[in-house]
N, C-alpha and C positions, 0 to 999 in steps of 0.2 A: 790405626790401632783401635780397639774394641772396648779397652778398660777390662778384658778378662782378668781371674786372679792366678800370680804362681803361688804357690809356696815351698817353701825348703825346711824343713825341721831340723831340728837338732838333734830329737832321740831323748830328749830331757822334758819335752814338755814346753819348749819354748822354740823360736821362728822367726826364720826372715821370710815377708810374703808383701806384694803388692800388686801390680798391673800392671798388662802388657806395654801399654805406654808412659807410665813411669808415676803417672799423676795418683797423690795417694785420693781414694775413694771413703775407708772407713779408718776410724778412731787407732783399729788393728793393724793399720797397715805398718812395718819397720824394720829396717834391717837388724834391728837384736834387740830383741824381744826375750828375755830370758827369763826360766822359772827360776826362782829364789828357793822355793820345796817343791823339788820334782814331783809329779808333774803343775804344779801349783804354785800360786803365790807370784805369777806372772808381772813383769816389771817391764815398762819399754824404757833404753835407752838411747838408741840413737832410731831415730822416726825416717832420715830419710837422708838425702844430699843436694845439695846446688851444685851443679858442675857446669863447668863452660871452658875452653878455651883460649889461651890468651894472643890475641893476632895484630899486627899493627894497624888494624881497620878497626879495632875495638873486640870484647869478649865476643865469642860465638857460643852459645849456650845449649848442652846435654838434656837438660833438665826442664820440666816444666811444672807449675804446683797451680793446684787452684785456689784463689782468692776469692774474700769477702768483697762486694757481695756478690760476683760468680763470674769471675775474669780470670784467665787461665796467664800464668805468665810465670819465667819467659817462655821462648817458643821453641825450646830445645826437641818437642814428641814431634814435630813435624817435620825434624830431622832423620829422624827413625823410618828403615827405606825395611828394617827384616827384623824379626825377631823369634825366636826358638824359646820352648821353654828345657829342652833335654839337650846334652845330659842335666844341664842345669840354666838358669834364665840367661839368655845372653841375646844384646843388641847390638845391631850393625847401624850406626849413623852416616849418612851423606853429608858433608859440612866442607865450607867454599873452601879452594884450592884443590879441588881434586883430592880430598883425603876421607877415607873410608875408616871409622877406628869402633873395634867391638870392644862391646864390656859385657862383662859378666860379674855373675853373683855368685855364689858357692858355698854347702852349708856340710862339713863332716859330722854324722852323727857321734854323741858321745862330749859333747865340749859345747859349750854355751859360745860361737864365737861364727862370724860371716868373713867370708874373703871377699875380696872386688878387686877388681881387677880389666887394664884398661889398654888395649891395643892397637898401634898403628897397621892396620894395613894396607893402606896407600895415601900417595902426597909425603910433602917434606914436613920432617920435624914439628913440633907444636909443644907450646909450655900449656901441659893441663892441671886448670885449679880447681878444686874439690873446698865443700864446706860439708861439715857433717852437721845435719841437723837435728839437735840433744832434746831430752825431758828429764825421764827419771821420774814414770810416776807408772799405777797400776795402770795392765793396758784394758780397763773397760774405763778409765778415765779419760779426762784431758788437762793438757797443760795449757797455762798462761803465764805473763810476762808478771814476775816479781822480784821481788832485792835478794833474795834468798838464794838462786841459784850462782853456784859456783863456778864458775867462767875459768880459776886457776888450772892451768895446766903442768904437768912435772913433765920438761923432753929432756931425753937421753936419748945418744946416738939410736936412732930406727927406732925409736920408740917413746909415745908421750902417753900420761896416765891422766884421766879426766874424771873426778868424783862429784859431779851435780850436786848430789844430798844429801847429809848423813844418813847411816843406816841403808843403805842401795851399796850394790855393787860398784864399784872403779871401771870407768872406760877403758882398755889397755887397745890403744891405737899402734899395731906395728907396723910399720912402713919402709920404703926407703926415698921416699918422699922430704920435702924441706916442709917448716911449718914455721909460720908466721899467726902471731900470736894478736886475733882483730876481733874482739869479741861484739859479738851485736843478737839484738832479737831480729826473727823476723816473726811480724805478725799476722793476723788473722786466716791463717789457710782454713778453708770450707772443705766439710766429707761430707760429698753427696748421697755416699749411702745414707750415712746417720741421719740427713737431714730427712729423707724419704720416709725413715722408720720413725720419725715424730720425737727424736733426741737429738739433746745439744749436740752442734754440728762444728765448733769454731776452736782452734788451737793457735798458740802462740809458741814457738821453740828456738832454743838457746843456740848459736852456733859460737865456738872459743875462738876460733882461728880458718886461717886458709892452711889446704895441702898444696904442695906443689911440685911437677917433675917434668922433666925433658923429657917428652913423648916422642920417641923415635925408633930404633931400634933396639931399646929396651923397653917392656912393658913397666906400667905405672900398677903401683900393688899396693894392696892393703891389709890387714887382717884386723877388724874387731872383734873383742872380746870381752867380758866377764873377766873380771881379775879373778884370778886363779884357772881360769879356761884356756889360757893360751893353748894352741893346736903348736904340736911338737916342728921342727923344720919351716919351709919360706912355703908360700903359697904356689908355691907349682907342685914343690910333691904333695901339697894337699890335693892338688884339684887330680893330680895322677893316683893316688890312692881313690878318690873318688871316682876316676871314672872308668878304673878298675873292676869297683867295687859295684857300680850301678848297670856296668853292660853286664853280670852275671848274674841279674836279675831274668826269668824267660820269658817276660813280658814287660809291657810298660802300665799295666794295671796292678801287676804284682810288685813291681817297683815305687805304683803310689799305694799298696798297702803299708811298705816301711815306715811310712811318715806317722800311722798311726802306735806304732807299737814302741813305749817308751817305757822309761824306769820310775819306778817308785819305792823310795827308800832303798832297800837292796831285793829290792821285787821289779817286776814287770807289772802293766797295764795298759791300756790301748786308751787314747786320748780316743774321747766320745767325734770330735769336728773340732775344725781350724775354720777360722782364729780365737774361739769363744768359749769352748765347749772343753771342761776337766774329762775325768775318768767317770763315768754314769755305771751302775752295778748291771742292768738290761743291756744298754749298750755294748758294753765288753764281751757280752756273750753270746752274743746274737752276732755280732762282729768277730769273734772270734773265731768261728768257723768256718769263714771265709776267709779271712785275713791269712788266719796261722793254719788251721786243717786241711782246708784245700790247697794250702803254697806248701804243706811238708815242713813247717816253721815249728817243729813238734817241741824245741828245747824253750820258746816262747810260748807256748801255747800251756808245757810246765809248768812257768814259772808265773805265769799270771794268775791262774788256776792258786798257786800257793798261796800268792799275795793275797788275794781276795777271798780263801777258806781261811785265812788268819782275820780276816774282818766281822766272821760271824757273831750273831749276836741274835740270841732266841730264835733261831733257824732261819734268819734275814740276814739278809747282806745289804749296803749301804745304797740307796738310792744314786748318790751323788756323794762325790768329795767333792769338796767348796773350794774354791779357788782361794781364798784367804779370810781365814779367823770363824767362820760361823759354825756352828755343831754339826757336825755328821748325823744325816736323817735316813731312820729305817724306815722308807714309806715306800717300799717298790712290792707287789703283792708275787710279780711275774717275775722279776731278777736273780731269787735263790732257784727258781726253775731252770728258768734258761742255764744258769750255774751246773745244775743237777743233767743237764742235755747235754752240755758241752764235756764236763768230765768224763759223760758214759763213752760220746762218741772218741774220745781221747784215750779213755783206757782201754776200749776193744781196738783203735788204731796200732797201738804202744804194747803188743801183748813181753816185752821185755822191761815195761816200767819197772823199774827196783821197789820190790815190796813193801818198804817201808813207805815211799810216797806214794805208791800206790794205798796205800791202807789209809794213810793221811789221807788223803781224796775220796775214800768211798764212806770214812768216817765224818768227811764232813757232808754228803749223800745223804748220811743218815742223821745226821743231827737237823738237818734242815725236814725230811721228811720226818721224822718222828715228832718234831715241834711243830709242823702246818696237820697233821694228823690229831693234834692231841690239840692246837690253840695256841695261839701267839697271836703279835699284837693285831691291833686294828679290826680283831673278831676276824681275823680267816683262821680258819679250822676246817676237819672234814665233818661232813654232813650225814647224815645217815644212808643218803644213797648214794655216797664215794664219792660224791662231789667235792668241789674245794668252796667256802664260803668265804667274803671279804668284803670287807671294807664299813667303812663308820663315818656318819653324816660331815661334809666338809675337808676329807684327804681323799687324793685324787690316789689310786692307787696300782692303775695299770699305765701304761707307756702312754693313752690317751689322757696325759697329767697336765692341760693348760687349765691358769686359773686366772678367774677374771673378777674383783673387785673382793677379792676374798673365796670366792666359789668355786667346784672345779666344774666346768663349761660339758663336762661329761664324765658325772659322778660315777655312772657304772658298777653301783654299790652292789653284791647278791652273787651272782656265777656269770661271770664275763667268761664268752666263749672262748675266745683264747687262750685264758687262763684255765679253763678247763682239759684241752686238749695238750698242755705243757703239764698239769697235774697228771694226768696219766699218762705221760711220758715218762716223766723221773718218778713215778710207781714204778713203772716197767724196766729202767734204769736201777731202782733199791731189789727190787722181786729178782735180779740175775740171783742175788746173796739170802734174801730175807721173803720167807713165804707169808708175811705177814702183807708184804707191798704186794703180792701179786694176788693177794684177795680182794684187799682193796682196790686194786686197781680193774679187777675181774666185776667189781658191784660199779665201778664208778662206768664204766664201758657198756654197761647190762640196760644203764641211767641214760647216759648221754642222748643217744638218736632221740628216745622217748622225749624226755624234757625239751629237749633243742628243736626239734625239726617240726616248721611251719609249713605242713604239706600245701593250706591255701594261695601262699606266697609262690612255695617253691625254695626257699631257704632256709639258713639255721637263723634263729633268734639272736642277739647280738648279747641279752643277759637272760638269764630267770630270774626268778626269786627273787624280783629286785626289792632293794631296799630289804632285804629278808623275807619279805613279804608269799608266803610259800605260793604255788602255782602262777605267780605272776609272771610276765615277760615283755620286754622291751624288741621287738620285730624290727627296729630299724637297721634299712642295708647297710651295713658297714664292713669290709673286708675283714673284718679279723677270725672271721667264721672260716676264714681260706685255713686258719691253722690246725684244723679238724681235717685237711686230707692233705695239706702239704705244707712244706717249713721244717718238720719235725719227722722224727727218725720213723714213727708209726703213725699211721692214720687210725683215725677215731669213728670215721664214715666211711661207707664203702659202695661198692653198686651205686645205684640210680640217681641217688640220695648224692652221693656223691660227685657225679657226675652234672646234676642241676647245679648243684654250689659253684662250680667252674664254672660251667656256662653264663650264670648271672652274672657273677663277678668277673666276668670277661667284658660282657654285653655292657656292663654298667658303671662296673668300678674303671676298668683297667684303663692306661694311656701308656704312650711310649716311652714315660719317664717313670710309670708304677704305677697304684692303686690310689685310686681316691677316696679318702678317710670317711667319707658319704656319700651317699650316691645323688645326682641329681634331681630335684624335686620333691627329698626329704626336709621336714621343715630346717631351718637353719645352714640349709645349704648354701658354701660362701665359696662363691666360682672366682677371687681374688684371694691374697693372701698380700695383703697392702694396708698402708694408714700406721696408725700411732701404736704402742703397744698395746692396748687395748682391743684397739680394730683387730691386729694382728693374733694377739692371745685368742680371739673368739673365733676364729680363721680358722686356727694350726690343727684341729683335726674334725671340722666341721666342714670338707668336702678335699680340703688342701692335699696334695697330691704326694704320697710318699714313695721312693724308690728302692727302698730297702723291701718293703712289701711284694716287689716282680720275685724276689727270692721264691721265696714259700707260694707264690701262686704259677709259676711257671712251673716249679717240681707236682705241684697237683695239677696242672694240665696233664703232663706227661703222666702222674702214673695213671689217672682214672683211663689213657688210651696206653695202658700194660706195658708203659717204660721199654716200646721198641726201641730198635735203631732207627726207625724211620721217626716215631712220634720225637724223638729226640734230635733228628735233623730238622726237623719241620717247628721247633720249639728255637733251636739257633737262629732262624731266617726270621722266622714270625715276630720274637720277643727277645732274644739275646741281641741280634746285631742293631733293631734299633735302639736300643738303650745303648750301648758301647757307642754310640751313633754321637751320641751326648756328652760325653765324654770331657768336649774342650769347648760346653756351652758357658759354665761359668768358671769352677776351679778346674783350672789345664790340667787335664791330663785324670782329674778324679770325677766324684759324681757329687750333685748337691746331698744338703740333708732334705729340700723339701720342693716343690715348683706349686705355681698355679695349677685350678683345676680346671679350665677351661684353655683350649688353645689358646695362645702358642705355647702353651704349661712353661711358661718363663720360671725359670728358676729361683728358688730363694732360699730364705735361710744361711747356715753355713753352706761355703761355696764349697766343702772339702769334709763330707761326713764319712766318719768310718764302715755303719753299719750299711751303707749304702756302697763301698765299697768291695766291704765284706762279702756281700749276698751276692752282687756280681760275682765275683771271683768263684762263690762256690755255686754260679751256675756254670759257669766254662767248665767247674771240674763235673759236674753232672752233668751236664748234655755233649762231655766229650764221648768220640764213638768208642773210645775200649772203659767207658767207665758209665757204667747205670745208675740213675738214683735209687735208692733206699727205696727198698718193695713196699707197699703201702699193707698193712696190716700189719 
């Protein structure tokens, strides 16, 4: 086994996720994991299991955990002969007497709750005992051994209730299993992730009791839950409703979109990455488009669009919801954009949207443009040549948002290109209604080539007017110049001009997992993406490799060569099939949020990002043959 990660979401905001061979690696890793405020406020309950079973030669053991200080025990992963992560995680063990028994994991979206479940299929009978191993504490924490937890269990027939801590949810264990009531710690288990990433690495968790069941010709079952989560019936017709439900998915990439699109309050939102990452306001939109546009997921793609035009505030939308207690921050300059992109391209999809919501949506259109036109926070406003102006010493305010001892590592203060080419997007999104946007947006296009393009170079400039600073400019290579000819519904460059941008950004940025946030040779170029948070934080967009960025630079390969049917075969072979390639390098079956920038571009970050999902998804629907991307101009 590899230690890859699965995950299974609940649709809530919460998850069971760990690795292929069983051993938990990060702080994140558990089988229920539940949000307390969808999608937020995340709590781990039960972290994981000891299983073995019980044989007159002594336990033979399922399971294996890592210890302090880096001793793997027992040795139940070297039992493990197969493992699948679809329809959902399931392993086959070799364990003596001739007996083969699968288990599986199983997560219904809609209910805070995991099934498991454990099957002979060959050799005689076998008594299997299970511990479940508890915390009850937030999951970017850790637990350790104190007087305080609660060990009391309540059993009734098929079912025992376990409340660790006041104020958490109740364990609701249903089973049809025996329990024996043997409470103990076990301590010190080591996560090598965390320790890599230069955070406490060491947990200590509660186990109440043993399960217990004649494993033979009935399977041994479980369901945890979230009090009040219980999933309706026994765990078979859940896993039959599930796997119902997952083979009418038409892919297995569209199938790991679901994991991102969950509920908030009585709205929708798309969870930014598992295991770590809330709802980010850029995120959602940038994701959204793939996710929901390109899979036809039009009544989610609704309702998230709602949730998040009821968030506005002076023509912003929320950087980030916090995962628990800290103030909601409007600090995203690029988020009410990509907002204003994904509405237009939803309401020309939707030409039956019911009027009312549709008006609700072009009104919040305009309230976002009418407030980045006129001034809102952080000094963006437009500028006299249609440009969009932003940001103030000290907040980071584009998606290149790391910050390192207080600073942000690439302040990008003045007209960050990208964010210019998303300003005159949703100009040209408000102008379908308002001849106000499309003048504007007529001076800001008239602007752009002029100010931006570095004929010495051969590219576009990465800001101007830095710091406000008028005619200045910032020339370092950095991909985000790709979203001047592709990413977005209109290109902002065209001809020759445009066609050098690709080329560079091909020659210099690109790799088989995305675009590298810097190019080689630039100063602060960091061909790792490794060390403390610190190391790390000065990394994440100072060369580090992003694959939601193949989005927008493979749609601007194709259109600068006129969005053939060939240029878009030859875009499948070239750049689609090896990134899908990647697929099952670290989260099975999805893509990371970021990799190295140097071979072997090892993965990192979350192992399970959405917007890197996203942009996949809506290259398959763009480079299919009865479907062309979005004409450039």
């Amino acid at each position: 086994m590899s230690g890859r990660e699965w995950l299974e979401a609940d649709g809530l905001g919460g998850y069971a996720c760990g690795t292929d061979d069983g051993i938990r690696t990060r702080r994140y890793h558990a089988l229920l994991c539940v949000a307390t405020t969808p999608p937020s406020g995340r709590v781990v309950l039960v972290n994981g299991i000891e299983a073995w079973l019980e044989t007159p030669t002594g336990p033979v053991f399922l399971s294996s955990h890592r210890y302090v200080p880096d001793v793997v025990a027992p040795d139940g992963a070297r039992r493990i002969v197969a493992f699948t992560p679809a329809p959902w995680p399931t392993w086959t063990y070799a364990v003596p007497g001739d007996r083969r028994i699968e288990h599986g994991v199983v997560v219904e979206p809609g209910r805070a709750a995991v099934g498991l479940y454990w099957r002979l299929c060959a050799g005689p009978p076998v008594v299997l005992a299970v511990r479940l191993l508890c915390s009850g504490r937030d999951h970017h924490a850790l637990h350790h051994a104190n007087p305080h937890f609660r060990f009391a269990a309540r059993v009734t027939p098929g079912r025992i209730v376990l409340e660790p801590y006041p104020g958490l949810p109740g364990i609701v264990v249903r089973t049809d299993g025996s329990y024996t009531h043997e409470p103990e710690w076990y301590r010190g288990f080591l996560y090598t992730e965390e320790r890599a990433r230069g955070l406490d690495c060491t947990e200590d968790l509660a186990t109440p009791g043993v399960l217990r069941w004649e494993l033979g010709a009935s399977e041994a079952t479980c369901i945890l839950a979230a009090a009040g989560h219980e999933p309706p019936g026994d765990l078979a017709a859940l896993r039959e409703r599930e796997r119902q439900r997952r083979a009418a998915f038409p892919s297995a990439l569209a199938r790991a979109a679901d994991a991102y699109v969950v509920r908030r309050g009585s709205g929708r939102t798309i969870v930014a990455g598992y295991p770590w990452f809330t709802d980010w306001g850029r995120d959602t939109f940038v994701a959204l488009r793939g996710l929901c546009l390109a899979t036809n997921r039009f009544d989610d793609a609704r309702a998230i669009a709602r949730t998040w035009a009821d968030t506005l505030s002076a023509g912003m939308l929320p950087n980030a919801f916090p995962d628990r207690g800290e103030p909601v921050e409007y600090n995203a300059v690029d988020a009410p954009l990509w907002f204003v992109v994904a509405v237009g391209e939803l309401v020309a999809a939707l030409p039956d949207l019911p009027a009312g919501e549709r008006r609700a949506l072009l009104e919040a259109v305009e309230a976002i443009l009418d407030a980045y036109a006129t001034g809102t926070r952080y000094g963006i406003r437009a500028d006299a040549d249609g440009l969009l102006a932003a940001g103030v010493p000290g907040v980071q305010l584009t998606w290149m948002d790391a910050k390192v001892d207080g600073r942000p590592v690439t302040p990008r203060v003045g007209k960050p290109v990208e964010v210019e080419a998303l300003w005159l997007n949703a100009l040209a999104v408000g102008g379908r209604a308002t001849p106000r946007w499309r003048e504007l947006g007529a001076r800001g296009r008239a602007t752009f080539a002029a100010r931006f393009w570095d004929d010495a170079r051969g590219w576009l400039h990465d800001v101007v007017d830095v710091d406000h600073q008028p005619g200045t400019a910032d020339p370092t290579l950095r991909p985000n110049q790709i979203f001047a000819v592709g990413g977005l519904p209109e290109s902002v460059l065209d001809g020759a001009r445009a066609r050098r941008v690709v080329d560079v950004v091909d020659a210099r940025l690109r790799t088989p997992l995305g675009l590298r946030s810097l190019a080689p040779g630039e100063p602060g170029y960091a061909a790792r993406y490794a060390g403390g948070p610190r190391e790390r934080d000065s990394a994440y967009h100072q060369g580090t490799v992003w694959p939601w960025l193949l989005g927008p630079f493979v749609e601007a390969w194709v259109r600068v060569r006129g969005t053939t049917s060939e240029a878009r075969r030859a875009a499948r072979a070239r750049f689609l099939a090896p990134l899908l390639a990647h697929l099952d390098d670290a989260g099975l079956g999805h893509l990371p949020e970021i990799a190295d920038a140097e071979p072997p571009h090892t993965p990192r970050g979350c192992p399970f990002q959405a917007w890197s999902v996203g942009e996949a998804l809506r290259l398959v629907r763009l480079l299919a043959d009865d479907r062309s991307p979005a004409p450039a101009g």
